[in-house]
N, C-alpha and C positions, 0 to 999 in steps of 0.2 A: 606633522605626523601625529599631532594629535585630535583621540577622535572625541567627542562629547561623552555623556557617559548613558543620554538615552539614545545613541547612533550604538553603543555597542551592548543596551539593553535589548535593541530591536533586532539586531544582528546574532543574539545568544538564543534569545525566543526563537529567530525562527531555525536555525540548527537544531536547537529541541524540537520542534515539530519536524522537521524532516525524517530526525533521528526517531522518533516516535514512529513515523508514518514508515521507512523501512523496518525497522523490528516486528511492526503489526506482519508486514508482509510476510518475513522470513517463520514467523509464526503462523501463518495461516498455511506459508508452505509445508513445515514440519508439521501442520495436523493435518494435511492431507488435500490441499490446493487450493485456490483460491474462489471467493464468494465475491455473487454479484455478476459474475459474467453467466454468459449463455449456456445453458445444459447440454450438455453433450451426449448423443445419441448411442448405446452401448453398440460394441462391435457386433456386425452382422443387424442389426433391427432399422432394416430399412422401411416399413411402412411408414405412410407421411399421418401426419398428425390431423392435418386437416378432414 
């Protein structure tokens, strides 16, 4: 049961990056959605872009 001490270095890093990587989320959500996805078309504007 015992683990090495770089098995539970590499095990703490990546919890920090997870934890990282949800927070950014839940902040991107509270400022108002999320970036990087595709632009959404306002309601009713249907001409095509092309």
């Amino acid at each position: 049961m015992s683990e090495s001490k770089e098995d539970r270095q590499q095990r703490l890093a990546q919890a920090l990056r997870n934890n990282l990587r949800r927070r950014k989320g839940q902040a991107r959500e509270r400022a108002g959605g999320t970036t990087g996805g595709p632009a959404q078309p306002a309601p009713g504007d249907n001409d095509p872009v092309n």
